[in-house]
C-alpha positions in Angstrom: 48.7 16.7 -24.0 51.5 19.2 -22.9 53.7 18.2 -20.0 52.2 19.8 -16.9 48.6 20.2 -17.8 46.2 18.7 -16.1 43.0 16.9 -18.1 39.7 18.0 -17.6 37.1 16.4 -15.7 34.5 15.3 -17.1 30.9 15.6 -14.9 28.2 13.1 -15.9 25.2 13.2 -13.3 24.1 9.9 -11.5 21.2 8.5 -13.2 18.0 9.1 -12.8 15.7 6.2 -12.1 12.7 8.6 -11.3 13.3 11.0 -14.3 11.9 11.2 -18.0 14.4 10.5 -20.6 13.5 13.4 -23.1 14.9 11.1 -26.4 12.5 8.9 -25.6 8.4 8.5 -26.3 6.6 10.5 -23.1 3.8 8.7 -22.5 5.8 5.3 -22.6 8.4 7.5 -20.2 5.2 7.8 -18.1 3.8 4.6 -17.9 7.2 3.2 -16.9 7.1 6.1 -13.9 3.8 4.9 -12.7 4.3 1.3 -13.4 7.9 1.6 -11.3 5.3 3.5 -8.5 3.1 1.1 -8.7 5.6 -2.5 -8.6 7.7 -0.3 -5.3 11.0 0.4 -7.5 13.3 2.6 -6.5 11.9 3.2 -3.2 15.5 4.5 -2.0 15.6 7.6 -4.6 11.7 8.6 -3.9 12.7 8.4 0.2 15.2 11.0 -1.6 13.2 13.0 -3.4 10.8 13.2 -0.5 12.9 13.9 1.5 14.6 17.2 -0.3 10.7 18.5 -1.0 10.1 18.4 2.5 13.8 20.5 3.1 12.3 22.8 0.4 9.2 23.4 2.0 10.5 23.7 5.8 8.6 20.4 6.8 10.9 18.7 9.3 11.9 15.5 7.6 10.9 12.0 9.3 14.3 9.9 10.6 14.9 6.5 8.3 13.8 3.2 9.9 
């Protein structure tokens, strides 16, 4: 690298514990989503997700216990 350049930053996104990884089988993808749901896993990130769909739709969101 020249002298005086900066390096580039690289941006890798947080992971997804609610998401569908798209290199993998969809209806295993699924069943892990619902069993997850189902067994109260990542209870933090859907608070989050619930949380930004009620922003989007203008419902007032609920303060955290």
């Amino acid at each position: 690298m020249a002298k005086g350049k900066s390096k580039s930053v690289i941006y890798s996104p947080p992971d997804d514990p609610l998401g569908i990884d798209p290199d993998k089988d969809f209806n295993a993808e699924a069943r892990r989503i619902a069993r997850d749901a189902i067994e109260g896993r990542h209870q933090e990130a859907v608070q989050v997700e619930v949380e930004a769909a009620r922003r989007r739709w203008g419902i007032p969101t609920k303060p955290r216990s």
